[in-house]
N, C-alpha and C positions, 0 to 999 in steps of 0.2 A: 914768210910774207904775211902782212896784213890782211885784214878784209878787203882794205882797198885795191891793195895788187894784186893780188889773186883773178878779183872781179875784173880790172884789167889787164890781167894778162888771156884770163880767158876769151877778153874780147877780141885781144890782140891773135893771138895763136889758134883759135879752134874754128872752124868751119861750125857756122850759124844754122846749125840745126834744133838749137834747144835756146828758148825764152827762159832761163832760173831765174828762179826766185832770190834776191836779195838776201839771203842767209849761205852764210861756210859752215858748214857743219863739220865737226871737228872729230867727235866721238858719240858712240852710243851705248846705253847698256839698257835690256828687257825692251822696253814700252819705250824707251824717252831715246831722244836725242839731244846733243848738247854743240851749240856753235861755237864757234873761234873765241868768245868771250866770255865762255862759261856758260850764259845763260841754258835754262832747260828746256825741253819741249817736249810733247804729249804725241809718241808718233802714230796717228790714225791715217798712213797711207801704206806705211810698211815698203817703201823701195817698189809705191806700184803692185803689192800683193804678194811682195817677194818674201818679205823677214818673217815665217811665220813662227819659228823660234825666237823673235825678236833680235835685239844687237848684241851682240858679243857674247853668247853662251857660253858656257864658259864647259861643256863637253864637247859641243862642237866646234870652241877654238882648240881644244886639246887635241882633239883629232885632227884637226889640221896642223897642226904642229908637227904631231907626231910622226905623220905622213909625207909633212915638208924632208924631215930629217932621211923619210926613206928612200922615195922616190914619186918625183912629180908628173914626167912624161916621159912614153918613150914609143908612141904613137900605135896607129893599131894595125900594124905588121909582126907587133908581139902581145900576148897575153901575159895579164896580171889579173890577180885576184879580186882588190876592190870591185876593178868594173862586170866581174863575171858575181861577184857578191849584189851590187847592186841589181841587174838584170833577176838576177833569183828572184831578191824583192820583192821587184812589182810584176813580175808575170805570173807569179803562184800568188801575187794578192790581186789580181785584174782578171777581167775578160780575157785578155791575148795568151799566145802561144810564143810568141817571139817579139822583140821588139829591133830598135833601130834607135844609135845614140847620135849628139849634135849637141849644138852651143845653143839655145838660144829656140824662143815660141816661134819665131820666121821661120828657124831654120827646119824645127818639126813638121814646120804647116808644109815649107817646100819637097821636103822628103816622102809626106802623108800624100802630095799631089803628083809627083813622080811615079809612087807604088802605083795608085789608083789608074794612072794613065796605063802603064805596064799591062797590070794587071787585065784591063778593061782590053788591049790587045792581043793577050792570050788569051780572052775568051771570043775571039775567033772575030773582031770588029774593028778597022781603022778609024769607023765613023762613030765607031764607040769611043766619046771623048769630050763629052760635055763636062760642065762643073754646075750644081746649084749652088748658091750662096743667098745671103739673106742680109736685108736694108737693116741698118744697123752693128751687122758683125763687124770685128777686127782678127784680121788675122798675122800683121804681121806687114813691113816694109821693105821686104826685099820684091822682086819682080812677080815670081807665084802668089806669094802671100798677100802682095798688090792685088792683082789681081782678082781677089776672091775677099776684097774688104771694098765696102762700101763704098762709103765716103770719098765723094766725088774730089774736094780739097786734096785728098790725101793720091789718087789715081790722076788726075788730068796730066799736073803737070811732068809724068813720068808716060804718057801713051807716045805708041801704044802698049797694049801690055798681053800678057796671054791670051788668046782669044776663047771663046768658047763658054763664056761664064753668063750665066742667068741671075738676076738678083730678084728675090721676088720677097713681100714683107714676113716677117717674123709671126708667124701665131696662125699665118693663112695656109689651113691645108689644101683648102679649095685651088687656092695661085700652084700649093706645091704639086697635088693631083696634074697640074696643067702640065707645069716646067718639070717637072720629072717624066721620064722617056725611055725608050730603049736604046736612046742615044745618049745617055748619061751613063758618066762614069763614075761618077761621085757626089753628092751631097755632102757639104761643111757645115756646122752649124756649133753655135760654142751654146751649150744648157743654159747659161745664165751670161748674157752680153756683158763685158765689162766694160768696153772704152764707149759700146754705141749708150751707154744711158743705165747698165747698172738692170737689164730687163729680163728677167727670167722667159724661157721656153713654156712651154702648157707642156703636163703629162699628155696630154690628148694630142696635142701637137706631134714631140716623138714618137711615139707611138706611130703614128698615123705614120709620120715620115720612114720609120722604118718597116712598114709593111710596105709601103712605096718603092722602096730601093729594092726589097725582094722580089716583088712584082715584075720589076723591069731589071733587076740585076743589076742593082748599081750598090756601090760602097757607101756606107753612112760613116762618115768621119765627124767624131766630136771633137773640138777643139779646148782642151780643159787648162790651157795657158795659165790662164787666170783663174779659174773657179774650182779650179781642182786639183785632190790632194790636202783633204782638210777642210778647206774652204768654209765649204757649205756647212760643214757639220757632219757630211760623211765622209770617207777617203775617196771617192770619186764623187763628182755632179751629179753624173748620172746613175748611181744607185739608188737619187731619191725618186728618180721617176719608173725605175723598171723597165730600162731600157738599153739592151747593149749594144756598142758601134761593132764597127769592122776596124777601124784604125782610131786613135786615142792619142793625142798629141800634149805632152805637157812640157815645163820649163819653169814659168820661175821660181816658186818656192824650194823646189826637189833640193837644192843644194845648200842653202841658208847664201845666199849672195852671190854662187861662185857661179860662176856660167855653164849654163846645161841646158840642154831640149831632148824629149825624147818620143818618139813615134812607137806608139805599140799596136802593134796588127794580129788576126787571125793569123792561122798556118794558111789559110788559104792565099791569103795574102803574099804572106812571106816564102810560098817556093816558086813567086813568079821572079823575084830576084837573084841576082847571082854575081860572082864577086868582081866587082868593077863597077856597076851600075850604080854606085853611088857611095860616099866617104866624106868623111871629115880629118884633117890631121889632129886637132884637137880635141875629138871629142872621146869622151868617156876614159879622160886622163884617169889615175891612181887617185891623186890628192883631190879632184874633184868627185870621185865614187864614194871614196871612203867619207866626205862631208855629208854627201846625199844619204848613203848608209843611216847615217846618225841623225838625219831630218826626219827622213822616212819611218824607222824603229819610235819615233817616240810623238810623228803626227798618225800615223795609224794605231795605235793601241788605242781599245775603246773607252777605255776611261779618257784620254787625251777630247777624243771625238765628243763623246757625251759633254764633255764641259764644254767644248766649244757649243753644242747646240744651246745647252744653256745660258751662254752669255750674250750667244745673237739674239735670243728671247728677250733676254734685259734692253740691250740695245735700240731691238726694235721698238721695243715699247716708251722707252724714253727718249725716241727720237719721234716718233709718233704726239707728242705730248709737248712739243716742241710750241713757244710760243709765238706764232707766226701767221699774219693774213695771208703771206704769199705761198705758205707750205701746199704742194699740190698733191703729194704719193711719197708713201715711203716703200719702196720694193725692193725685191732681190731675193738673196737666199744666205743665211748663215751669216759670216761674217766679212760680208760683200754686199754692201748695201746701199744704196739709192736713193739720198731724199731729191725728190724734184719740188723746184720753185717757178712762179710764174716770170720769174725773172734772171738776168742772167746771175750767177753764182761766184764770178771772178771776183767781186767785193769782198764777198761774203769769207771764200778763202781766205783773201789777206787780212780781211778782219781778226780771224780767227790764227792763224800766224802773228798778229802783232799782240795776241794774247798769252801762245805761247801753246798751240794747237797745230798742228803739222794734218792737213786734211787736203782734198783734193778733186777736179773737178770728172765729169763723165760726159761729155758734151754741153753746150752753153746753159744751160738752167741746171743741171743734175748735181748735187754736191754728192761725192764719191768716200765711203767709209770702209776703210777695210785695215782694219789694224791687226798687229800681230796677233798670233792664235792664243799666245800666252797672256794676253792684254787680262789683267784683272777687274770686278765688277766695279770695285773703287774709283779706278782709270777709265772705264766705261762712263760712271756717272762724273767725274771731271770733265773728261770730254763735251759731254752733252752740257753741262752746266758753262763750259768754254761756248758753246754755240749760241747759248741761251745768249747770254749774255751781247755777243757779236751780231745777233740780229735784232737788239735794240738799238743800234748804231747803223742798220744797212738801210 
C-alpha cells in the first residue's frame, strides 16, 4: 500500500484512539527513522522513551532472531531460562527482592496497586486502602492506572473509577504531610513526570514522602515507566536522589520495542501474594526476556551511563541557548527533557517534522525530548540546530 491507503485504511479499520501524524514510517536504524519514501528523520522521541538502543540494533535483532528460531511462548505454567535470566538482572541490580512480570507501564502500575491493596490488608486494616497520587502524574490507561493519573480529560469520561485516591500537587510536602494517613495504603509518584510536563520530583520532596509512608505504614511506589532504566543517566531515577521505593514499576525501554512491564517489590511485599492473586498469559514470554536480557547488559554498564550523563549535559545546554522569546524552562533529568514555551507547542512539532526532526509534545506548551540513549553529540547538535531553525517560522 501507499502512504495514501495505509492512512485510509487506518481511518477505515482502527477504533480512533490515536490522532498520527501524517508520516508511514517504514524502517529505522540507530538515531534515524526513514518513511515509506525514503526520506530520513532525526528520532528525538524514541517510541515515547522506548528505543533506548535505538532502531534495529543489530545485537539485539540477533537475539531475537535467535530466540524466534527457539521458542517464543509457552506461558507461565512452565519455566524457561530467559525469563528467570532476566529477573536475576534486575533484582540483584535494584532495591527489590522479588519482582512481578506483565506487558506494558499500565499493567505494572495495576499490579503495583493490587500488591499495595493486599498488602495494606494483611497489615491487619480494611479501611487500610487509600492511594496518594499527584497533579500532573501518568500512570497509565487501564482502570487502576486511571485512576491514579491526573488528568481530568483522561479520567471523566471513563467514571467512575477506583475510588479512594487523593491528588495533591507535586513538590508540596506540606499537601503530602496532610493526605498521607494511616489510612493510606500507598503513595505513586513517578521521580521525573514525563506525560504531565517533563517535571522532575525535589530530592527533599522524596525524601520527605518516604519518611511519610514509614510513619503511617504506607508503600511508596515509584513509577519509573518512563524515566527509568538509563534515562536519567543512572540505571534507576531514583538513585539520583537517595531514595528507595517499596515497589518499582517499569516497561518501556526494558525490551528495545517488544512489550514488557515489570513491578518490583520488597519481600515484604511479595509474601503477601500467593499463587492465583494475579497473572498474565503473556508475560515474560522467552523471546521477549531474552531481548530485555540484551537491553538491560549494555544500558546498565557504567560506561554506557556515564555517556549518557554526558550527552544530556550537551543537550541541555544547547537547548537552553535556544533562540526564542517564548522559551520558558528547560527541566527534567538526563535524557528526558522539557523545554517549555509560553505557547502552545503543536506548531512547533510539526515545524520540526517538516524538517526532518521527529520530537514530541508533554502537555500543551512543553516540547518533549528524549531520544535514543545511543543518540550521538553530532545528532544532538542537529537536532537542536533542526529546532533552531523551526522557531523562526512559529
Amino acid at each position: 500500500m501507499n502512504k495514501q491507503e495505509i492512512m485510509e485504511a487506518e481511518a477505515r479499520y482502527l477504533v480512533r484512539t490515536y490522532a498520527r501524524s501524517e508520516v508511514v514510517f517504514a524502517r529505522g536504524e540507530g538515531a534515524y527513522l526513514y518513511d515509506e519514501s525514503g526520506r530520513r528523520y532525526l528520532d528525538f522521541a524514541a517510541g515515547i522513551a522506548v528505543m533506548a538502543l535505538g532502531h534495529s540494533d543489530p545485537e539485539w535483532a540477533q537475539a531475537v532472531a535467535d530466540q524466534a528460531r527457539l521458542l517464543t511462548h509457552v506461558s507461565n505454567l512452565f519455566h524457561t531460562e530467559p525469563h528467570v535470566a532476566l529477573a536475576r538482572r534486575l533484582v540483584e541490580n535494584s532495591f527489590a527482592d522479588r519482582l512481578f512480570f506483565c506487558n506494558s507501564g499500565s499493567e505494572a502500575n495495576e499490579a503495583a496497586l493490587k500488591f499495595a491493596r493486599k498488602w495494606a490488608k494483611r497489615a491487619g486494616s480494611e479501611a487500610k486502602n487509600r492511594v496518594v497520587a499527584f497533579s500532573g502524574g501518568f500512570h497509565g490507561r487501564t482502570v487502576g492506572a486511571l485512576s491514579v493519573t491526573a488528568k481530568a480529560g483522561y479520567r471523566e469520561p471513563f467514571a467512575p473509577l477506583m475510588p479512594g485516591v487523593t491528588f495533591i500537587p507535586l513538590n508540596d510536602l506540606a499537601a503530602a504531610a496532610k493526605a498521607i494517613t494511616p489510612e493510606t495504603c500507598a503513595v505513586i509518584v513517578e521521580p521525573v513526570q514525563g506525560e504531565g510536563g517533563v517535571s522532575p520530583a525535589t530530592a527533599g520532596f522524596l525524601h520527605g514522602l518516604r519518611e511519610l509512608c514509614d510513619q503511617n505504614r504506607a508503600l511508596l511506589i515509584f513509577d519509573e515507566v518512563q524515566c527509568g532504566l538509563g534515562r536519567t543517566g543512572t540505571l534507576w531515577a531514583h538513585q539520583g536522589y537517595g531514595v528507595q521505593p517499596d515497589i518499582m514499576t517499569l516497561a518501556k525501554p526494558l525490551a528495545g520495542g517488544l512489550p514488557i512491564g515489570v513491578a518490583l517489590v520488597t519481600e515484604d511485599v511479595a509474601q503477601v501474594m500467593e499463587p492465583g492473586d494475579h497473572g498474565s498469559t503473556f508475560a515474560a514470554g522467552p523471546l521477549v526476556c531474552r531481548a530485555a536480557c540484551v537491553v538491560f547488559d549494555r544500558v546498565s554498564d557504567p560506561s554506557f551511563l556515564a555517556a549518557v550523563r554526558a550527552k544530556a549535559g550537551h543537550l541541555s545546554d544547547r537547548l537552553r541557548g535556544l533562540p526564542s522569546p517564548h522559551l520558558v524552562e528547560v527541566r527534567g533529568a538526563g535524557l528526558l527533557l522539557g523545554v517549555e514555551f509560553n505557547r502552545p507547542v503543536k506548531p512547533l512539532v510539526a515545524q520540526a517534522a517538516r524538517r526532518g526532526l521527529v520530537v514530541i509534545s508533554a502537555g500543551e506548551n512543553v516540547l518533549r525530548l528524549c531520544p535514543p540513549l545511543i543518540v550521538e553529540q553530532q545528532q544532538i547538535d542537529e537536532a537542536v540546530d533542526i529546532l533552531a531553525s523551526a522557531l523562526s517560522e512559529w
